[in-house]
N, C-alpha and C positions, 0 to 999 in steps of 0.2 A: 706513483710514477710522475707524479708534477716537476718533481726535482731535475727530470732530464732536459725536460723543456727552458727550467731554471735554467740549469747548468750552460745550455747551448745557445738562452741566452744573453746570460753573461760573457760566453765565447763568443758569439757577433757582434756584441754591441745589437743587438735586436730586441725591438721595445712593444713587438704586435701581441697583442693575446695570443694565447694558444687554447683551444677549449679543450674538454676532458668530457668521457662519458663515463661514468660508474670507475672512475680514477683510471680511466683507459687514457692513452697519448693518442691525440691527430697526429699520426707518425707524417701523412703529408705533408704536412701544416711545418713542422720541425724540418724535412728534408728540404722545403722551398726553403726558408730559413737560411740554411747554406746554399745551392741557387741563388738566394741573392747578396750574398756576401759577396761584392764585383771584386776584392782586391785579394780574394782569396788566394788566385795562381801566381801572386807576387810575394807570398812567406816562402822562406823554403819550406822544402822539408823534411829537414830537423827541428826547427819550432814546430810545424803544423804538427810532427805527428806525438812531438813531446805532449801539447794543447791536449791534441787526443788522449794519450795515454793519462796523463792528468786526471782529463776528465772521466773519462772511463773508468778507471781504480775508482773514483769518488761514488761511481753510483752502482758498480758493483762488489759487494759488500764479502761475498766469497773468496774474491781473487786476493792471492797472497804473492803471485807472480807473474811476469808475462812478456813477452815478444814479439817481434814485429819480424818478421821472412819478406825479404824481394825478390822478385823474378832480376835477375842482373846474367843477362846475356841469355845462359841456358842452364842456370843455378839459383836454385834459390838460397840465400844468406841473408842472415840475421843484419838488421840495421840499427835496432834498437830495442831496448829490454828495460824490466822493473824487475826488481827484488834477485835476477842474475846477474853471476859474473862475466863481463862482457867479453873478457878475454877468453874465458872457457868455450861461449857462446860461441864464438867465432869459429871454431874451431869445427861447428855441426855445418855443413853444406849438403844439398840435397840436391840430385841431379834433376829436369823437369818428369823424366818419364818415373825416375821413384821419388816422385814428390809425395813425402809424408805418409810411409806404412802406416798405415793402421788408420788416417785420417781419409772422411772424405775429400778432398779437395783438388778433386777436378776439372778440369776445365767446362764443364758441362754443369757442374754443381753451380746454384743458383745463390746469392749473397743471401744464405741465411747463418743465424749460429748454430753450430751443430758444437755435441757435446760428447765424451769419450771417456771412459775410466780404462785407465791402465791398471790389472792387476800385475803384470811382470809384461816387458818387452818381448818379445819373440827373438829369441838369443840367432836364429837360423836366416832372419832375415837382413841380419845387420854382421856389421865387422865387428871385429874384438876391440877397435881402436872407437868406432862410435859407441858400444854398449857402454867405454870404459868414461864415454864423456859423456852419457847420459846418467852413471852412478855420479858421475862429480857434479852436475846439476842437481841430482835429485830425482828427474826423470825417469827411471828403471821400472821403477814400481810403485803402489799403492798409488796413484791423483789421480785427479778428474781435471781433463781439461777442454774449454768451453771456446772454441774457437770459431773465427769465418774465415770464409772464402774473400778478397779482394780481386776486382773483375773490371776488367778495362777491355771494349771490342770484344767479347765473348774470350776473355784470355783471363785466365788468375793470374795475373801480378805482383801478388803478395797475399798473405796470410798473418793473422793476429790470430793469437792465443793467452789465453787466461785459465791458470792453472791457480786450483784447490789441493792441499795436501791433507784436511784433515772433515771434508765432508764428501761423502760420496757424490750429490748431484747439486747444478748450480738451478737457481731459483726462474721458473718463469718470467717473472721481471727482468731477472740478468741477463735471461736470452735473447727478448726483448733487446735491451739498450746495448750487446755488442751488435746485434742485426742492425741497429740505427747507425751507431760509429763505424761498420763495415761500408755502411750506405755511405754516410761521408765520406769516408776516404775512399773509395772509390771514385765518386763525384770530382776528389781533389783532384787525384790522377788521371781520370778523363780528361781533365779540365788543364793539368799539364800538358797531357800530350797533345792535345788541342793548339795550345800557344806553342809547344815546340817546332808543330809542323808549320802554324802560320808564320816562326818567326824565319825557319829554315825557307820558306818558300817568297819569305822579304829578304832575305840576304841573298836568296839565289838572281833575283831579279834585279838588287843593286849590283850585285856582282856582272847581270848581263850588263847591265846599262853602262858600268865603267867598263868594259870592254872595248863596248861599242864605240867610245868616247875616244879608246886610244887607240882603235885600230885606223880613226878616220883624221887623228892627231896625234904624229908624233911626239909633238910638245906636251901634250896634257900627259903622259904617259909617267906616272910617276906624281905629278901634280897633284891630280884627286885627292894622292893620298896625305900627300904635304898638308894641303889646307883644312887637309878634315883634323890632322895632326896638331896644326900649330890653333885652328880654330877651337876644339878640346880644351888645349891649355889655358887659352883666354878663358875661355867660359870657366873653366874650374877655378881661375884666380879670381875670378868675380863671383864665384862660391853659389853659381846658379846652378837650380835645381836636375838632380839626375834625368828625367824627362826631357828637360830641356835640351842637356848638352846630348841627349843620344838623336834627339833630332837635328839639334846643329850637325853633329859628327855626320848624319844622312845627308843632309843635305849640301854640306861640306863637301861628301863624295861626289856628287849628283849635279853641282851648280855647274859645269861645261856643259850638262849633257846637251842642249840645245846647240852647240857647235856639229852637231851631226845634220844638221840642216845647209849649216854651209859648205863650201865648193871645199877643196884640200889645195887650190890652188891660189883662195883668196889665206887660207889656214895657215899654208909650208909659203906665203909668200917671200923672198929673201931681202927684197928691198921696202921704202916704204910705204902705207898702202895710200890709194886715192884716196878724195872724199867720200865718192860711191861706196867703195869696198868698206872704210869704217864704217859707214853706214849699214850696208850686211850685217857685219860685224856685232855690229849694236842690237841687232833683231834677235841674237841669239838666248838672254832672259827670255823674251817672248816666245823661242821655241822649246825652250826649258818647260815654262809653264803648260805648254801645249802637250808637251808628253807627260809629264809627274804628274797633271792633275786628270789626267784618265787611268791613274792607280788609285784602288779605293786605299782610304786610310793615309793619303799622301795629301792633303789638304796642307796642313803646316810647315808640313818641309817642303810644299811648293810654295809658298808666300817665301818661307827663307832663302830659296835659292834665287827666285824670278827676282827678287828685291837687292841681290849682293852688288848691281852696281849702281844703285842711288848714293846720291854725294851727301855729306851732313850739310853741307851748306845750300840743297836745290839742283846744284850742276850734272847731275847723273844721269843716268837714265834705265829702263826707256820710258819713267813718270815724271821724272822730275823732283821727287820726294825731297821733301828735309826734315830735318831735324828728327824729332818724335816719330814725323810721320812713317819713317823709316821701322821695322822691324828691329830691337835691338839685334838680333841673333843675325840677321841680313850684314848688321852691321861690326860684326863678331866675324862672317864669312868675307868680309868686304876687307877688311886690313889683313888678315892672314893669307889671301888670294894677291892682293898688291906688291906685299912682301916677296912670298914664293917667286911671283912675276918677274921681281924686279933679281931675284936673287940666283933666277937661273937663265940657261944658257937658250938664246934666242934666233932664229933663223937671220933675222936681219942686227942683232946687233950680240955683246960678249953679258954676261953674268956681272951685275955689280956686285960689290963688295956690300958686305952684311956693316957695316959703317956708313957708305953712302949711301944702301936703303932706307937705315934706320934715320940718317936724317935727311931724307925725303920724308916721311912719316912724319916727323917731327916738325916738321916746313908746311904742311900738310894738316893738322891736327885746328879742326873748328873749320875746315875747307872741303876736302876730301872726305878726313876719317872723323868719326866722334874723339873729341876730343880725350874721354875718360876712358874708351878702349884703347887708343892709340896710346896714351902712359902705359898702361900694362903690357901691350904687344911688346910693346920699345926695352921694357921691363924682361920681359920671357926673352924676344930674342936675342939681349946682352947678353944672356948667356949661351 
């Protein structure tokens, strides 16, 4: 049984021992294993579960075929198979409440492998149209198949099977290593739905926060979404990393929000403002910072916002920053935000031309904006 340990940790990239008793698995020891594989909930999957299956066929030595079932909605269907035809495959759907005649797999059933010989299907339980696609798999009669339960929130969510056509029972050891690959993939899918709920519960909250932004500005209304737009583009012509630009693209949304702090009469003013009122004005970074950085996990995309209007040259504020000191990605939100600015329709003055913004930018460029983002803004927006 050394080989599973091998195997999974060849699949991590994991280099710790694993001990063994009387050629027994630390099946704990294997399971933290994945546990710590941090980038695990960022494969899809279709690789993760290809990985699996891969690995799986390799260390059980019985199986000549086998499948993967999702819970999807209130059906479970096939996603993925070895040694079937997928087309055929498709064609089996199981309702939840007749999930899998003859199998245990319950919702109350615990992630173990349980194992099953079909000598003939039970012709009374099924339609004429499923027995006829269980003869064209294979399915009908004579196998043994060696399956688990997949278990997420006390819910099966999917199910694996591994099917024998020409021995009656799969081996202790086999039951063994699909019960560990059951445990994974479960793991996985915890561990998706886990990020799916934090990311729905990050998007619900950006979502409040530009609300808020344009209920209390009409001008920003529509804005947010420009600059997260045009900021995007820069950063993918400068070929920075995915990470990056989803934080820019945040923060990109997010960089007014600190205008909820000021008046909507210093905001919608129509003529030009005092020195007082820019001064307001100016504090609005600062109340950026003061809200984004009391969201956990919002650390980097409050530096990139609180920092979009430091100048490359020192003249900005509300630090003064130049050059380096400046956040690139601040500086990515800094020229897309000027643009947008300059390019729409303003209380106190009309929309310039996407020609006369562009050279302001250009007039600008080693003053205002960095120099090497300002060529590519000038670059994206010619077009």
């Amino acid at each position: 049984m050394k080989e599973i340990a091998e195997e999974l940790s060849v699949f991590f990239n994991y280099s710790d021992n694993v001990s063994y008793e009387n050629d027994d698995v630390n099946y704990s020891k294997i399971v933290n294993v994945f546990d710590s594989f941090e980038n695990m909930h960022k494969m899809s999957k279709d690789d993760f579960l290809e990985k699996i299956f891969v690995g799986a066929f390799k260390l059980i030595p019985e199986a000549q075929k086998g499948s993967f079932f999702e819970l999807v909605e209130d059906k479970y269907v096939p996603i993925f198979c070895n040694g079937y035809d997928m087309d055929v495959l498709r064609k089996l759907e199981f309702k939840r409440e007749d999930a899998f005649i003859e199998y245990q797999c319950s919702d109350v059933s615990s992630i173990e492998a349980y194992e099953i010989y079909i000598e003939r299907r039970d012709d009374s339980k099924y339609s004429e149209e499923m027995i006829n696609i269980f003869k064209s798999l294979g399915t009908y009669n004579s196998y043994t198949s060696l399956y688990a339960p997949i278990q997420v929130e006390g819910v099966n969510v999917g199910i694996i099977c591994f099917e024998c056509f020409d021995k009656k029972s799969f081996s202790k050891d086999s039951k063994k290593v699909l019960k560990f690959y059951a445990q994974i993939i479960s793991n996985f899918y915890a561990m998706k739905t886990f990020h799916e709920k934090e990311k729905k519960m990050y998007d619900d909250i950006v979502t409040a926060l530009v609300s808020a932004i344009e209920v209390n500005d009409k001008y920003t209304e529509g804005h947010a979404k420009r600059v997260r737009e045009y900021s995007c583009a820069i950063a993918e012509e400068l070929e920075l990393p995915k990470v990056k630009i989803n934080d820019i693209s945040t923060a990109a949304l997010l960089h007014d929000i600190g205008k909820i702090g000021i008046s909507t009469e210093i905001l919608n003013k129509p003529g030009k403002l005092t020195e007082e009122e820019y001064g307001i004005i100016k504090q609005h970074p600062v109340y950026t910072k003061t809200i984004l950085e009391k969201i956990r996990g919002f650390s980097t995309i409050t530096n990139f916002a609180y920092n979009h209007h430091e100048n490359y040259d020192g003249s900005g504020y509300p630090r003064g920053l130049k050059n380096n000191e400046i956040p690139l990605e601040a500086q990515i939100i800094q020229v897309a935000d000027a643009y947008d600015a300059m390019t729409s329709e303003r209380a106190y003055r009309k929309a310039l031309s996407t020609e006369d913004a562009l050279n302001i930018i250009k007039k600008e460029m080693g003053k205002q904006f960095n120099p090497e983002i300002a060529k590519v803004a000038i670059k994206i927006f010619s077009k």
